[in-house]
N, C-alpha and C positions, 0 to 999 in steps of 0.2 A: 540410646547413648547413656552412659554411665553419667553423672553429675560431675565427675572429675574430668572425663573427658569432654562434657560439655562448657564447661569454663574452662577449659585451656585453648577452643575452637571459638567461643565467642571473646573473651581476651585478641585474639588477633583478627577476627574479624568485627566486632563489636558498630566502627564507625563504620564498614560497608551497610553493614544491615540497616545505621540510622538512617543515613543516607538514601539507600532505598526503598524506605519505612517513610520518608517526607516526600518521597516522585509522587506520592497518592495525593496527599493535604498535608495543611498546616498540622501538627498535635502538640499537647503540652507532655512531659516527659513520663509519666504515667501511662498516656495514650499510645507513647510510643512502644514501652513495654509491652504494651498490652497487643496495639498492631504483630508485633514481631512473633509475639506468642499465637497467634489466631492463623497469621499469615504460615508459621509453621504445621502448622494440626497440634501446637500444644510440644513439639517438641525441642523449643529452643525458650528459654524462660532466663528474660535478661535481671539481673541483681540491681535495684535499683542504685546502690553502692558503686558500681561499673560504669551504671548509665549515666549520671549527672555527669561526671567528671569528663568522661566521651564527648558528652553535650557542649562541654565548656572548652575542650580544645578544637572542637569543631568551628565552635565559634569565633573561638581567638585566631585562626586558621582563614576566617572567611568562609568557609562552607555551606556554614548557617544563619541564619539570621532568627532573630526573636523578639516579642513584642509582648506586652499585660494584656491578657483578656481573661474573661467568665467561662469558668468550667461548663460543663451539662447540672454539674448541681449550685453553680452560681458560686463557687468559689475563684477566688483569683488565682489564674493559674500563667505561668510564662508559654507562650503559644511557639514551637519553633518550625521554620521553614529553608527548605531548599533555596539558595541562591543560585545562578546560572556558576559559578567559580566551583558549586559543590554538585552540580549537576556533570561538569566537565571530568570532575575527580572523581564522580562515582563511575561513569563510564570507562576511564584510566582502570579505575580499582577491578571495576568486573572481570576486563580481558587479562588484567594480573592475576586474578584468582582463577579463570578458566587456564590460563598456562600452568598455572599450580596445580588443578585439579589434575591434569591429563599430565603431567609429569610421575606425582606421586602411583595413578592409574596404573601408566605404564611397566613403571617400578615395582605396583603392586602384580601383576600380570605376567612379570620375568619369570619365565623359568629357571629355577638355581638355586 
């Protein structure tokens, strides 16, 4: 996937993925980058510029929750987590995105 067309698909997906990225564990927002990126093979690489702000409406939102703890190298890092409100919204979000996918599918598959 080109760079342009991969920030315009994580742009509108961005908070499914967080979402998804916390059903695993708590992580602090680096780890979540980092999750997303790993969990792809390397082909979805979130901007940390994107991510914070995601992070923060998520929160403002209910979705997520967050708390101070110590990185793996002993820095302080904000730890974020799943709430059952963003657990509810991510399974909302999935079956939205699987109607999306098999619409656009379909559409791609028309002959004409």
């Amino acid at each position: 996937m080109s760079p342009t067309n991969q920030s315009d698909v994580l742009r509108g997906t961005l908070e499914m993925l967080v979402l998804k990225t916390l059903t695993l564990s708590p992580l602090h927002g680096w780890g979540i980058g980092k999750r997303i990126q790993q969990l792809s093979e390397g082909a979805l690489e979130v901007n940390q510029g994107s991510l914070y702000p995601a992070l923060q409406r998520l929160e403002q939102r209910g979705l997520i929750g967050s708390e101070w703890g110590a990185s793996d190298n002993n820095r302080r890092a904000r730890y974020y987590r799943l709430t059952p409100r963003g657990r509810k919204a991510l399974g909302e979000e999935k079956e939205s995105w699987h109607r999306f996918v098999t619409a656009v599918d379909v559409l791609l598959e028309a002959s004409g």
